[in-house]
DOBA-834198 format. One record per residue (C-alpha): residue number from 0; residue in three letters; chain; x, y, z negated. Coordinates in steps of 0.001 Angstrom, whole numbers, padded with zeros to 6 digits. Layout:
# DOBA-834198
(zavex NUM; ALA; A; (X; Y; Z)) ...
//
This chain:
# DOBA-834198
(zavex 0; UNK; A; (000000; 000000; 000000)) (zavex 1; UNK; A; (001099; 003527; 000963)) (zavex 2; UNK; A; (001521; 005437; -001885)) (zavex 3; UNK; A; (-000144; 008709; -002228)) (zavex 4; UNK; A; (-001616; 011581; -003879)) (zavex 5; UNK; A; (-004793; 013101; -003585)) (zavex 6; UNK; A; (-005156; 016740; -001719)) (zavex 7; UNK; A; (-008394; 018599; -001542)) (zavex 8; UNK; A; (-008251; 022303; -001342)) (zavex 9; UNK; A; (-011185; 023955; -001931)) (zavex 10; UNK; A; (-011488; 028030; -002189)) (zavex 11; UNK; A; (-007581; 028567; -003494)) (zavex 12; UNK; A; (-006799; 025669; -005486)) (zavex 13; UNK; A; (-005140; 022670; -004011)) (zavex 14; UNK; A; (-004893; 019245; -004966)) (zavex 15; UNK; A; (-003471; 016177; -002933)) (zavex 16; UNK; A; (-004374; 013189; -001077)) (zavex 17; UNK; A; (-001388; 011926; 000422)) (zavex 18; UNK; A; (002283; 013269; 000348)) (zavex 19; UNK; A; (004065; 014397; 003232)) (zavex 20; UNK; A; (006898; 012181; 002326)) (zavex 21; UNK; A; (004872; 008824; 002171)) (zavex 22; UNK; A; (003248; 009513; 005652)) (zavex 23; UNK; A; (006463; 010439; 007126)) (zavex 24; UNK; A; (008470; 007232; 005552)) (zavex 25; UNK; A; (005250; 004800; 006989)) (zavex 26; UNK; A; (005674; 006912; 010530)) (zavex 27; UNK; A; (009568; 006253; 010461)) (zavex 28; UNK; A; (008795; 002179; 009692)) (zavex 29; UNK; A; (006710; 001783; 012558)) (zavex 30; UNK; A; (008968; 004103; 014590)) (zavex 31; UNK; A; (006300; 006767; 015634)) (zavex 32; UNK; A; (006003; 010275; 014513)) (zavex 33; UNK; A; (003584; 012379; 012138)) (zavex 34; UNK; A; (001319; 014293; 014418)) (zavex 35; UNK; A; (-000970; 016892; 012105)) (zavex 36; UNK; A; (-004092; 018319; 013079)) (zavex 37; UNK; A; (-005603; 021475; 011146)) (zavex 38; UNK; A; (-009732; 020630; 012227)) (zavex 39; UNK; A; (-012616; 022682; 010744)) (zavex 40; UNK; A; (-016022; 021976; 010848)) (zavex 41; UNK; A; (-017626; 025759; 011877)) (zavex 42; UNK; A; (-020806; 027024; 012914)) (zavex 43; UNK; A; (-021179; 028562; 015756)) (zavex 44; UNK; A; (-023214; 028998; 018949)) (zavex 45; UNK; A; (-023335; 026915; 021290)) (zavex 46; UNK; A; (-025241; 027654; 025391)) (zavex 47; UNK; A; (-026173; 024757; 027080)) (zavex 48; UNK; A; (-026481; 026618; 030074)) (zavex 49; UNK; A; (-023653; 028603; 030576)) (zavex 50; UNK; A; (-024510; 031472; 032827)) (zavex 51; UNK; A; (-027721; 030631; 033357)) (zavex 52; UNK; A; (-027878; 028332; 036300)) (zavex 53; UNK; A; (-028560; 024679; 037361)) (zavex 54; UNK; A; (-025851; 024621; 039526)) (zavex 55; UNK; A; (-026794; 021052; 040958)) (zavex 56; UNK; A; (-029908; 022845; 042515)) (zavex 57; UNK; A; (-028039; 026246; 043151)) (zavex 58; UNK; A; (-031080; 027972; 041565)) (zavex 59; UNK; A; (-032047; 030096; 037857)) (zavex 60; UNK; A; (-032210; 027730; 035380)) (zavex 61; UNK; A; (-035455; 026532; 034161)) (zavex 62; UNK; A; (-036341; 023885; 032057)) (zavex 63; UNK; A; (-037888; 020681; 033519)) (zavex 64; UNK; A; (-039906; 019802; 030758)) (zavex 65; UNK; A; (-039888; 016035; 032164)) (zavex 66; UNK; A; (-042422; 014937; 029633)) (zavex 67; UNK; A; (-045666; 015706; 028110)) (zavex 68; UNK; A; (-046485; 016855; 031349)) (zavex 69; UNK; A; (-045884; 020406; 030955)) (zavex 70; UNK; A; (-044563; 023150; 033935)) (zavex 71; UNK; A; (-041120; 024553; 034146)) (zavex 72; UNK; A; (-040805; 027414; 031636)) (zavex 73; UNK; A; (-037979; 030119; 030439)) (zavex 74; UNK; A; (-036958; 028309; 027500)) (zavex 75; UNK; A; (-033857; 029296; 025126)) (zavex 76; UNK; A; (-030250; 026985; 026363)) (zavex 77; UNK; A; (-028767; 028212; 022608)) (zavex 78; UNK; A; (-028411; 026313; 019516)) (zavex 79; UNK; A; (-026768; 026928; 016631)) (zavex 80; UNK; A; (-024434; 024141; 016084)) (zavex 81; UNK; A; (-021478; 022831; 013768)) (zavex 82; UNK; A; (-018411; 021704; 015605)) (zavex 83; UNK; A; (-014813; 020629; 015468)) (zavex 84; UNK; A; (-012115; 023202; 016352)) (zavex 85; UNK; A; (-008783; 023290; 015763)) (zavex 86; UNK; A; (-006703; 026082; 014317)) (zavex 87; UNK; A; (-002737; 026517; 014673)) (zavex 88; UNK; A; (-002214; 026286; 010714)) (zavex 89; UNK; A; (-003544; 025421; 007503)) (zavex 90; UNK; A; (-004481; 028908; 007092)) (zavex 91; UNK; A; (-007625; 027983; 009343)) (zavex 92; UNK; A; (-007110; 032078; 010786)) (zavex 93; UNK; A; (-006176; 031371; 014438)) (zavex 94; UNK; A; (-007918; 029176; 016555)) (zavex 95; UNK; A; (-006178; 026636; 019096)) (zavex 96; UNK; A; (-006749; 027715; 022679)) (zavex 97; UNK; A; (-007866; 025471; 024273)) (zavex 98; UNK; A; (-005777; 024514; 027741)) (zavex 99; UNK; A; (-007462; 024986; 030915)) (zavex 100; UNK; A; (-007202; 021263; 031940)) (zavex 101; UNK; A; (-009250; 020592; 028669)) (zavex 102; UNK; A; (-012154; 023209; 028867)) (zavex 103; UNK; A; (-014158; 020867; 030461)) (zavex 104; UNK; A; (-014507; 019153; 026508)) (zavex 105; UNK; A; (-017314; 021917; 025740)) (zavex 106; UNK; A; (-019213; 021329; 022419)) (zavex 107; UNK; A; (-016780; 018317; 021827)) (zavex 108; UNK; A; (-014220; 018515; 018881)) (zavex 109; UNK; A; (-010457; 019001; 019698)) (zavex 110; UNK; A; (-008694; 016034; 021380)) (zavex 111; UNK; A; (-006516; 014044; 019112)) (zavex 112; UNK; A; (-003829; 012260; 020085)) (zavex 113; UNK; A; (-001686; 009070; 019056)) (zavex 114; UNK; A; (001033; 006716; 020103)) (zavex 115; UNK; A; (000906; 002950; 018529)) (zavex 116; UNK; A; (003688; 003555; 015696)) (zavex 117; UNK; A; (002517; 007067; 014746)) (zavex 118; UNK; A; (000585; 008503; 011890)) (zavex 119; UNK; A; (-002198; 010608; 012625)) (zavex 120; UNK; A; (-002738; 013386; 009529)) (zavex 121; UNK; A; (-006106; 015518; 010120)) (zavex 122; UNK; A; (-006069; 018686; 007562)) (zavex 123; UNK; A; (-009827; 019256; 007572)) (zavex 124; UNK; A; (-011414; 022472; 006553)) (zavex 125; UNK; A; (-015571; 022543; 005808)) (zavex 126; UNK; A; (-016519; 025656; 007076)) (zavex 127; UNK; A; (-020381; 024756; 007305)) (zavex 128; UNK; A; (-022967; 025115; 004903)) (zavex 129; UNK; A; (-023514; 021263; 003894)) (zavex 130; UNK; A; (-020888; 018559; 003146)) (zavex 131; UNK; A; (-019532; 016652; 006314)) (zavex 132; UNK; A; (-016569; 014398; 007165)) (zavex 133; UNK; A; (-014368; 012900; 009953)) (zavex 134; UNK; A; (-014901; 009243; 010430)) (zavex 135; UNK; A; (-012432; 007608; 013197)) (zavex 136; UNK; A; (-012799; 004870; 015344)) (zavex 137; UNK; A; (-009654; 001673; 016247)) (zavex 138; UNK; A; (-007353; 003755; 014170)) (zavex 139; UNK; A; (-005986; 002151; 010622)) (zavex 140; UNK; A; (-007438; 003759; 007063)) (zavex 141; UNK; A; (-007446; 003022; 003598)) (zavex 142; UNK; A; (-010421; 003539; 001911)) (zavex 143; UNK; A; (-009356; 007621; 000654)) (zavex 144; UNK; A; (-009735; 008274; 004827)) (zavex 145; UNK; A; (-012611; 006245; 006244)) (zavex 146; UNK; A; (-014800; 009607; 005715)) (zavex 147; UNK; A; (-017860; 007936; 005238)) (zavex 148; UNK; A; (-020439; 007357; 001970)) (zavex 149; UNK; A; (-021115; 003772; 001174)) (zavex 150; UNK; A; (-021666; 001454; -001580)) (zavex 151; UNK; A; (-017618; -000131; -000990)) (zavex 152; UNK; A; (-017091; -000620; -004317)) (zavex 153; UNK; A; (-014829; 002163; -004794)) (zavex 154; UNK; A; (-014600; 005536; -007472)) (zavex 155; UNK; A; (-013362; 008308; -008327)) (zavex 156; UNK; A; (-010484; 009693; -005793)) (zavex 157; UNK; A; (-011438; 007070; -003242)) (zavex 158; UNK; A; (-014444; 009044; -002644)) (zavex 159; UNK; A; (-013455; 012514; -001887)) (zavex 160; UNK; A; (-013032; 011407; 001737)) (zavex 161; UNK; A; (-017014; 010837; 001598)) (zavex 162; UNK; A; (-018002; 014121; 002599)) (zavex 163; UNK; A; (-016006; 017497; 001931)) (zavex 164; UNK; A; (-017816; 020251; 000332)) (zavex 165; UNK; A; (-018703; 023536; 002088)) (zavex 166; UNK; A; (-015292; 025352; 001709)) (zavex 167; UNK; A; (-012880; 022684; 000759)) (zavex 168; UNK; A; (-010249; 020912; 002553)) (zavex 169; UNK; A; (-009311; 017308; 002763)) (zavex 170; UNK; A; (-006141; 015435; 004751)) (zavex 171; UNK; A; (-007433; 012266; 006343)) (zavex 172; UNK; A; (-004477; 009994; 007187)) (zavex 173; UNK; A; (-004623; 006910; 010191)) (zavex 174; UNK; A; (-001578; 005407; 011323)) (zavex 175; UNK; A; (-001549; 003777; 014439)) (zavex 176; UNK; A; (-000995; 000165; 014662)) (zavex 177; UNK; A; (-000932; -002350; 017382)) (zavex 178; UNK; A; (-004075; -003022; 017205)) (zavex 179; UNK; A; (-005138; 000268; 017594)) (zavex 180; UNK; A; (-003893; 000945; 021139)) (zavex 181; UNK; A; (-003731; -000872; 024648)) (zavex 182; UNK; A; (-005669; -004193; 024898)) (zavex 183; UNK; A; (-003776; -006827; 026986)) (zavex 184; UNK; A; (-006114; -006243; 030114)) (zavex 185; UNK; A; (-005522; -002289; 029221)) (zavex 186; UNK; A; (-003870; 000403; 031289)) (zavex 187; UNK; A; (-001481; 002568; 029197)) (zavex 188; UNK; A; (-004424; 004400; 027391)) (zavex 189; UNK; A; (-006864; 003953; 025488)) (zavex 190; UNK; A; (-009937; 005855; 024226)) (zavex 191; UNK; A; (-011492; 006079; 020296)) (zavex 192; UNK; A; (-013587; 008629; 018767)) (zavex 193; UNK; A; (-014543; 010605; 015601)) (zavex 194; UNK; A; (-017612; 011878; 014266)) (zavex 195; UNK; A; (-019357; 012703; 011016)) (zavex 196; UNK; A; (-020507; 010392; 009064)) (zavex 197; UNK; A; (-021943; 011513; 005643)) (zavex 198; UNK; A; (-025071; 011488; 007342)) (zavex 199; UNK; A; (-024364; 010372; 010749)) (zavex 200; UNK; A; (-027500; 010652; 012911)) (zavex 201; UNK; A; (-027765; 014589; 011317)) (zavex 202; UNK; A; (-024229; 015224; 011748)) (zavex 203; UNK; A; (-023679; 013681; 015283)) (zavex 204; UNK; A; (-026957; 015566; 016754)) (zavex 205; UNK; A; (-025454; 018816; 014702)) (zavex 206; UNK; A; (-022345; 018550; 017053)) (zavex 207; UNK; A; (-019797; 017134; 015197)) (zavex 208; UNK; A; (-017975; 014779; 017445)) (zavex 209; UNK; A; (-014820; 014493; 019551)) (zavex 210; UNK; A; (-012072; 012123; 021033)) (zavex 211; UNK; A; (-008962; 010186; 020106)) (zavex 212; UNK; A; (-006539; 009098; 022827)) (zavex 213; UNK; A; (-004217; 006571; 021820)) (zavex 214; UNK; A; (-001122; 005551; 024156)) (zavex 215; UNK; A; (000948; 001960; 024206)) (zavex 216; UNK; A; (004271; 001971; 022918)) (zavex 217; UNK; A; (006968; 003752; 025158)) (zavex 218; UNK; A; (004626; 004464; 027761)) (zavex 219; UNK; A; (004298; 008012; 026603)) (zavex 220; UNK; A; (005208; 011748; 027046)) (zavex 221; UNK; A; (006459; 013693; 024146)) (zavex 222; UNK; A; (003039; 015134; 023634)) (zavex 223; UNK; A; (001613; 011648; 023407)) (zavex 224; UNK; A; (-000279; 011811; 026688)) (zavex 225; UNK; A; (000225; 008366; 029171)) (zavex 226; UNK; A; (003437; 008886; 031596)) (zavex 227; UNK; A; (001760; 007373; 034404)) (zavex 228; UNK; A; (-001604; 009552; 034699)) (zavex 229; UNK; A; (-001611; 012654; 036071)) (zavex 230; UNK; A; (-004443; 013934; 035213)) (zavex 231; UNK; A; (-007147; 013063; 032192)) (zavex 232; UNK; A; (-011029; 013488; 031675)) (zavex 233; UNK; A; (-013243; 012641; 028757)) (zavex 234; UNK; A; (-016836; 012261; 029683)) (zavex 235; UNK; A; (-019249; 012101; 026671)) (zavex 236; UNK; A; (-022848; 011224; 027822)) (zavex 237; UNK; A; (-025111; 012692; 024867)) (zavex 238; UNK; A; (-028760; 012465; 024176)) (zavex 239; UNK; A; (-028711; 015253; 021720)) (zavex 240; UNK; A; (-031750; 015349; 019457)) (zavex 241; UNK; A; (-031907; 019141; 018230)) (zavex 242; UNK; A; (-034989; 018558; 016251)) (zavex 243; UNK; A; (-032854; 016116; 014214)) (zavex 244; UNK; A; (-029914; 018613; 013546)) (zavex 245; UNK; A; (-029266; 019934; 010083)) (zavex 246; UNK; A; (-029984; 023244; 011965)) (zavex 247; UNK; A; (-033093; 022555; 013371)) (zavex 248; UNK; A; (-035472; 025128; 011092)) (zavex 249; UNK; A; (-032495; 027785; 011967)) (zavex 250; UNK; A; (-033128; 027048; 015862)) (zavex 251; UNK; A; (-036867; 026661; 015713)) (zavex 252; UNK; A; (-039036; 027684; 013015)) (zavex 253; UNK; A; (-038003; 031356; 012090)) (zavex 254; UNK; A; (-039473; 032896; 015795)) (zavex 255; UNK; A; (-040737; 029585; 017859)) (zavex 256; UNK; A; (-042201; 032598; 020608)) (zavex 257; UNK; A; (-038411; 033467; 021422)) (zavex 258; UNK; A; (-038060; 029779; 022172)) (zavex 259; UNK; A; (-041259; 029084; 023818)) (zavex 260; UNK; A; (-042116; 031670; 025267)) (zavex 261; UNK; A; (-044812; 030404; 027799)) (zavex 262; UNK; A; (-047433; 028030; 027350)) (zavex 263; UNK; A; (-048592; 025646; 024889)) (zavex 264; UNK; A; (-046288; 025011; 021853)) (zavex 265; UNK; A; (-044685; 021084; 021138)) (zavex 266; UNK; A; (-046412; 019838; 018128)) (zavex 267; UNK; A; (-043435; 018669; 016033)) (zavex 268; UNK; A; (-045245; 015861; 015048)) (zavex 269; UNK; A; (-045714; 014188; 018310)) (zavex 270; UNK; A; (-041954; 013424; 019461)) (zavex 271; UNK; A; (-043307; 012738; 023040)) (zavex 272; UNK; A; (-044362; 016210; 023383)) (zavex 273; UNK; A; (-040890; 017559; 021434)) (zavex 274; UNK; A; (-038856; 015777; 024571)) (zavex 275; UNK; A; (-038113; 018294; 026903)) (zavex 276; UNK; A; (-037614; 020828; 024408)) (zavex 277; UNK; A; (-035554; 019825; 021827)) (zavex 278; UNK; A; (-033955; 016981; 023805)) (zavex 279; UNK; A; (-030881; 018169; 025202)) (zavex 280; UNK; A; (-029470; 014904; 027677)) (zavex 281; UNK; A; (-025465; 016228; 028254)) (zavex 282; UNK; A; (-021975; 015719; 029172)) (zavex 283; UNK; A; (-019832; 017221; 026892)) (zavex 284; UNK; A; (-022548; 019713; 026334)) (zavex 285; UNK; A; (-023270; 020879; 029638)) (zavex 286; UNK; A; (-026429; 020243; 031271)) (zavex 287; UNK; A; (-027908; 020520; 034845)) (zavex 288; UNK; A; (-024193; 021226; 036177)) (zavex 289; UNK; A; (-023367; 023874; 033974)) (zavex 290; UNK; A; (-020075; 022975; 033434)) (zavex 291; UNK; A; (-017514; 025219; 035303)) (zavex 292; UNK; A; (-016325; 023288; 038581)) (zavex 293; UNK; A; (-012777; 024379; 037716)) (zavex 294; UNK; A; (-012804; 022389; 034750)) (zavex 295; UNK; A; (-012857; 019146; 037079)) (zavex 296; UNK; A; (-010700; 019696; 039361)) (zavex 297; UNK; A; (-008124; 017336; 040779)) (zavex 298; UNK; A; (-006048; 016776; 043902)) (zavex 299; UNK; A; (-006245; 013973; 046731)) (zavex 300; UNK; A; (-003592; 011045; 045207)) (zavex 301; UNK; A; (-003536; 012417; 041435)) (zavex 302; UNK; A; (-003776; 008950; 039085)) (zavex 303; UNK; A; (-006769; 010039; 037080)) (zavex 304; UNK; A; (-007798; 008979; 033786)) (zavex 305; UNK; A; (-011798; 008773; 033321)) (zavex 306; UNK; A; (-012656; 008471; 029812)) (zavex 307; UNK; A; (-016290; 007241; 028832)) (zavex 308; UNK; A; (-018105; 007403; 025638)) (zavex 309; UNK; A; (-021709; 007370; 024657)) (zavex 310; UNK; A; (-023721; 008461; 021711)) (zavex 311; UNK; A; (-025821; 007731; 019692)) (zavex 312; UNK; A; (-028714; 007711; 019845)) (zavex 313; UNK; A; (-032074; 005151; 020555)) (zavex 314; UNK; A; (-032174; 005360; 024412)) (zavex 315; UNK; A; (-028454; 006245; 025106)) (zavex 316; UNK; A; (-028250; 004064; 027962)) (zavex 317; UNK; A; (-026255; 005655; 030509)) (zavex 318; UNK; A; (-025030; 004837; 033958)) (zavex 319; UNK; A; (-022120; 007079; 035135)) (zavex 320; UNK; A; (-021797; 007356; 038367)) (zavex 321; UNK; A; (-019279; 009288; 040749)) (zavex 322; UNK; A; (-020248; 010264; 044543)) (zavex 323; UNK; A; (-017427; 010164; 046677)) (zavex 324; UNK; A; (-014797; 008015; 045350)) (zavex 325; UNK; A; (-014210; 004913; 043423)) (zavex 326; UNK; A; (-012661; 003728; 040299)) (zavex 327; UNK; A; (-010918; 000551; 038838)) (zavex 328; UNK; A; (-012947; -000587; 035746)) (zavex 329; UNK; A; (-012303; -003672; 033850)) (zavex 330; UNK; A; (-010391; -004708; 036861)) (zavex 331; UNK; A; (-012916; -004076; 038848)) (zavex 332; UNK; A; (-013611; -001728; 041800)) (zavex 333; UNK; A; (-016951; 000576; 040922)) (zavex 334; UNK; A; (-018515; 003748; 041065)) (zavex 335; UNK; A; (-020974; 002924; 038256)) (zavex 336; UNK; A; (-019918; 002362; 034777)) (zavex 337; UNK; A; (-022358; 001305; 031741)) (zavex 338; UNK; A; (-022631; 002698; 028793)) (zavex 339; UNK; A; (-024262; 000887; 025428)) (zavex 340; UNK; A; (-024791; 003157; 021997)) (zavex 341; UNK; A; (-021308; 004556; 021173)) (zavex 342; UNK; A; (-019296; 002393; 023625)) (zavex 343; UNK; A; (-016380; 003676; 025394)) (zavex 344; UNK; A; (-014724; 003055; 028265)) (zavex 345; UNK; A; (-011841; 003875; 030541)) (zavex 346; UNK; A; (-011649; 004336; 034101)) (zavex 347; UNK; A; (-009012; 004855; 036447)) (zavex 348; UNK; A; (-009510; 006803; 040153)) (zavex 349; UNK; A; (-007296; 008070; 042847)) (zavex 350; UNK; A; (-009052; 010357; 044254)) (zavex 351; UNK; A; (-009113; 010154; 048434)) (zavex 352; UNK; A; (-012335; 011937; 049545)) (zavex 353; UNK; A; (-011543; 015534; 049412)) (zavex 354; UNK; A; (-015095; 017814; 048608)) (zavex 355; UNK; A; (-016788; 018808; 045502)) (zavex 356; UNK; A; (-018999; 016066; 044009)) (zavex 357; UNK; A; (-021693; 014896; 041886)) (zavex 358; UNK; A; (-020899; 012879; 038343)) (zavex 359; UNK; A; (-024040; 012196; 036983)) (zavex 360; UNK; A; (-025828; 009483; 034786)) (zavex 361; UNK; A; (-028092; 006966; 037233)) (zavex 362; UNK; A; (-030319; 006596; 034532)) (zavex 363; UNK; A; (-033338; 007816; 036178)) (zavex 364; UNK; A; (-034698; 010283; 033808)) (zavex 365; UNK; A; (-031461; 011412; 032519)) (zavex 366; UNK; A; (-030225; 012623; 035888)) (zavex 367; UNK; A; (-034042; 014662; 035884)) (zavex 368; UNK; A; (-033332; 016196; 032720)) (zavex 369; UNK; A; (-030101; 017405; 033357)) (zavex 370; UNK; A; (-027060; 014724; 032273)) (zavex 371; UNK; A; (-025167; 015606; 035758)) (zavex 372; UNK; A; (-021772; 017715; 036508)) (zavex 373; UNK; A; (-019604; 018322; 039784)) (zavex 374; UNK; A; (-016198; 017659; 040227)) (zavex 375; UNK; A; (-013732; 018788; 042852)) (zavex 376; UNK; A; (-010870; 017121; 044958)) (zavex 377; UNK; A; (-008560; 019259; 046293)) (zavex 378; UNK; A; (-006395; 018446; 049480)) 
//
């Protein structure tokens, strides 16, 4: 067992979770490195519809309102959400920017990376107004980092990971075994996420979610990223249920006619009629090809890196599918993937057919509400 001691900081004081030293002595056994991220949980705004367009239709964005039979309507694209986002320091003052290649992430928390051997240290900061947590997937943790509230038969310090009070901090700590990266039927890359988890159907549909990219052994760059892709792309298909985010009252209730502001009002009662409003069916946030075209762009003969992940939720089937060129799946030539509750996947494409096209889920209803982007080859 590592040993450690406990570090929460909440307001000014400080206490510990695991020392520097310890993480950096396991890191040196399995001959990785210590790679820290400073994550906070804020609350902020978040536009589904950046700039007001469905740019799949090239028209003003309305909403469909797919069910419940209703007619298009103006309807507000902005939530109030909480969301990962990573600052430079533990001083939580200065964000991260975010690189160009990566703005195509939207609502999803910062991208974490690992190489099997490493230890992954997350200093997270509770900015939000209720306690929340960062659970990861594939990656190792004792019990003080799982980040989620159970009966496990544990007390006392084992618990602060639970869920971090509004205003405190907390280091989670993974190393990254074996086990933890490249299958044998693999590529050099492999996708996990992380999430919420003190309440996690709340927390996820509140926005707190985001990747992990873990690379094999010697197959990586210095910044942990796989030395034989050129290019990356995580794709998170989301049926996000607004009406079941700890902000819903703040998004709904206080003026519903600034919301709806045509035509008969959902009854909250009846979910069927809720759909269309509060339903928001996404990749990475964006809906109805919101996303910025420059944030998928890529170049004829770039090895590209598809990641896949799914959410949550109780009809989060999805069926991504890319017009114009093909991947290698499972060994397998495709341009559909499939995507269960939470499942991830990886995908590998070089690109050939120059042309901007669409990347959209083939699930029928999904594609009408909106789960579709563009992407662009460049000669």
């Amino acid at each position: 067992m590592i040993p450690h001691r406990r570090l929460v900081l909440s307001g000014l004081t400080l206490f510990t979770l695991l020392s520097t030293a310890a993480v950096d002595a396991q890191s040196a056994d399995q001959g990785g490195r210590t790679r820290t991220y400073y994550i906070a949980a804020d609350e902020v705004m978040w536009d589904y519809v950046p700039g007001g367009r469905d740019d799949i239709a090239g028209v003003p964005y309305a909403d469909t309102a797919f069910f419940a039979n209703a007619h298009p309507r103006p309807v507000s694209t902005v939530y109030k959400k909480v969301l990962y986002r990573e600052y430079t320091d533990s001083t939580f003052r200065t964000l991260t920017p975010r690189p160009a290649e990566w703005q195509h992430l939207g609502f999803l928390g910062p991208l974490i990376r690992g190489v099997v051997g490493d230890t992954i240290r997350v200093v997270f900061r509770n900015n939000a107004h209720r306690p929340f947590s960062v659970h990861p997937h594939g990656v190792f943790y004792q019990k003080s980092s799982e980040g989620v509230p159970y009966n496990d038969g544990t007390s006392g310090a084992d618990k602060a990971d639970d869920g971090v009070a509004p205003g405190a901090t907390y280091v989670y700590v993974w190393p990254v075994p074996e086990r933890a990266g490249p299958g044998p039927m693999d590529g050099s890359s492999v996708m996990w996420m992380y999430h919420s988890h003190v309440d996690e159907v709340r927390d996820i549909n509140t926005g707190l979610f985001g990747p992990i990219i873990i690379t094999a052994r010697g197959k990586a760059r210095p910044d942990g990223s796989p030395n034989d892709v050129d290019r990356e792309i995580v794709a998170s298909f989301m049926q996000v249920e607004e009406q079941d985010s700890w902000l819903a009252k703040e998004n709904f209730l206080p003026s519903p006619d600034s919301v709806f502001s045509r035509g008969p009002k959902p009854n909250p009662s009846l979910p069927q009629d809720a759909y269309p409003w509060f339903v928001k069916f996404t990749i990475n946030g964006f809906v109805h090809g919101s996303m910025p075209l420059s944030a998928l762009t890529m170049r004829k003969g770039e090895r590209v890196r598809w990641y896949l992940m799914a959410s949550t939720n109780d009809f989060d089937f999805h069926a991504p599918h890319w017009h114009g060129n093909t991947v290698i799946l499972n060994g397998m030539r495709t341009d559909v993937a499939q995507l269960a509750m939470m499942q991830m996947a990886v995908a590998d494409m070089v690109p050939d057919d120059v042309g901007t096209w669409l990347f959209h889920c083939h699930v029928s209803f999904h594609n009408e509400e909106g789960m579709a982007v563009r992407y662009r080859v460049m000669p």
